[in-house]
C-alpha positions in Angstrom: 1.5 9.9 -15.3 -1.8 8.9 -16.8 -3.3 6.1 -15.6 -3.5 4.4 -18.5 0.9 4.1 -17.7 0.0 3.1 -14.2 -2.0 -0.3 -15.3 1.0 -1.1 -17.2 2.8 -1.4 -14.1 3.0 -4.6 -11.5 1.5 -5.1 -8.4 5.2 -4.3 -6.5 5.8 -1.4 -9.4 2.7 0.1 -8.3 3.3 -0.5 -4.5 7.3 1.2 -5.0 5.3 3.9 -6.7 2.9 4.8 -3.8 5.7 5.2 -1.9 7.5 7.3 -3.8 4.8 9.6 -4.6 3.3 9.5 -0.7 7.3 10.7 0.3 7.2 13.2 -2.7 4.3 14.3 -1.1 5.9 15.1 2.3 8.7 16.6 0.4 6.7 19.3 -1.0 4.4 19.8 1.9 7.7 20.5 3.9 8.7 23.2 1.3 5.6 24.9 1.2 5.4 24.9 4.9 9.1 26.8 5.2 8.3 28.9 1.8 11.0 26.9 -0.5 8.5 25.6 -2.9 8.6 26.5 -6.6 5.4 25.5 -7.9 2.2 24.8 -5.6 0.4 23.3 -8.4 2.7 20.1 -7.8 0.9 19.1 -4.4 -2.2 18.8 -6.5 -0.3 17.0 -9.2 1.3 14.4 -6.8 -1.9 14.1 -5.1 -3.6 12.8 -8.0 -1.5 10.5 -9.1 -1.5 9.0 -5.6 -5.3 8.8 -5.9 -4.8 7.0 -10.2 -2.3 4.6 -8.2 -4.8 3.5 -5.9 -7.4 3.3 -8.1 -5.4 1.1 -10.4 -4.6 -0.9 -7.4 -8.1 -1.3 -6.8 -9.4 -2.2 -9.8 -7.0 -4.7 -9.8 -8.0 -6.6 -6.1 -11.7 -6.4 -7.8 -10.9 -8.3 -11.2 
């Protein structure tokens, strides 16, 4: 998602969203640790969009 999607969302949305993302997270890091994942390239990709959640989150508690 672009982040530009993410300050579209509410405060809960983006809270729900963290979570989701954080347990996707785990998900993958699990796979890649017993050689089931796919794609690699989708750590990185989760990752970031953690990082535009929180940013969004941030800019938010500072306006």
């Amino acid at each position: 998602m672009k982040a530009k999607e993410f300050r579209e969302l509410s405060e809960e949305e983006l809270q729900n969203k963290l979570n989701q993302l954080k347990d996707e997270l785990f998900h993958l890091r699990f796979q890649l640790a017993i050689n089931q994942l796919d794609n690699p390239h989708k750590i990185t990709e989760v990752k970031r969009d953690i990082a535009r959640v929180l940013t969004v989150m941030n800019e938010g508690k500072n306006a």
